[in-house]
VEXDREN-2710 file (C-alpha; in Angstrom, 1 decimal):
% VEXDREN-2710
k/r/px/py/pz
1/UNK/154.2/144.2/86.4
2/UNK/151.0/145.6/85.1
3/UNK/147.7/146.2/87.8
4/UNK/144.9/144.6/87.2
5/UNK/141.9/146.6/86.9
6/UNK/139.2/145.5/88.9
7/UNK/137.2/144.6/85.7
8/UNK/139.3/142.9/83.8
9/UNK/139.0/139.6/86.1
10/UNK/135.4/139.8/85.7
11/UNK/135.5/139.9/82.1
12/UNK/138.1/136.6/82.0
13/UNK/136.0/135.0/84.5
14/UNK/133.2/136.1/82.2
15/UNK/134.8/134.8/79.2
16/UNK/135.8/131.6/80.7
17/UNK/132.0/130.7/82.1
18/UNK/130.5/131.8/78.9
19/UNK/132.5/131.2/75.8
20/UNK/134.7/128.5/76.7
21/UNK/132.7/126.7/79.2
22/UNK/135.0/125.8/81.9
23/UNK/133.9/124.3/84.9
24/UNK/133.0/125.8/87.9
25/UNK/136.3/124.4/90.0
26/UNK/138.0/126.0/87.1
27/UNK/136.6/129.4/87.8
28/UNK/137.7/128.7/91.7
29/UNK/141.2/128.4/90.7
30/UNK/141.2/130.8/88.7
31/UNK/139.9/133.5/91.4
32/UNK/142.5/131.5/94.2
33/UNK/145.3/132.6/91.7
34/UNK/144.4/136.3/91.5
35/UNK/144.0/136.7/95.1
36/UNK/147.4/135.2/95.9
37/UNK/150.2/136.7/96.7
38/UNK/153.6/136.4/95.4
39/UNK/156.8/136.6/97.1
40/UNK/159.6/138.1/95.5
41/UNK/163.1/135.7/95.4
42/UNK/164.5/138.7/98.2
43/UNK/161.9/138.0/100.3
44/UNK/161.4/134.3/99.9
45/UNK/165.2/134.1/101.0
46/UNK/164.6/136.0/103.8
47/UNK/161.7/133.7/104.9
48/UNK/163.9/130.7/103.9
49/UNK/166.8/131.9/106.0
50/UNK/164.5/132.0/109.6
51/UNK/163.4/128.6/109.1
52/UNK/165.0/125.7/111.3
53/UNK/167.4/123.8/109.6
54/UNK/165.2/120.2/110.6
55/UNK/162.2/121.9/107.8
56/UNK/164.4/123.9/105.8
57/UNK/164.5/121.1/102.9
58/UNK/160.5/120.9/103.6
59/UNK/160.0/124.4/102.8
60/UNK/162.7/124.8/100.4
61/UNK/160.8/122.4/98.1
62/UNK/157.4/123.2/98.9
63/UNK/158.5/126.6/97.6
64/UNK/159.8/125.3/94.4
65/UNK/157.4/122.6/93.4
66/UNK/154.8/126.2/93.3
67/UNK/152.6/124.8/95.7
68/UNK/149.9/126.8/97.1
69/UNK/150.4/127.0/101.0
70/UNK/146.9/126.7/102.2
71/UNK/145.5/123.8/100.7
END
């Protein structure tokens, strides 16, 4: 996977407020998603297999349906 330099999220961000107009809750998103992390499927069994077996479902589909964890 390719870095990001630190302008190129400015110039999308740029691009998207300017030229195509998008909202600002749009452009919030957008930022949320650059700053998030993402698990690799090793480590997101390692975190599935310490979880109790009463949320283990829970989590199991939270993780699938893509859901961000902190809203």
């Amino acid at each position: 996977m390719a870095e990001l330099e630190v302008e190129e999220p400015v110039t999308v961000f740029t691009y998207l407020a300017i030229t195509k107009k998008v909202s600002p809750s749009t452009q919030n998103q957008a930022t949320w998603w650059l700053t998030t992390t993402v698990l690799s499927i090793e480590e997101v069994k390692k975190v599935l297999e310490q979880i109790n077996t009463n949320y283990y479902l829970v989590a199991s589909l939270l993780y699938g349906s893509g859901l961000p964890s902190n809203t």
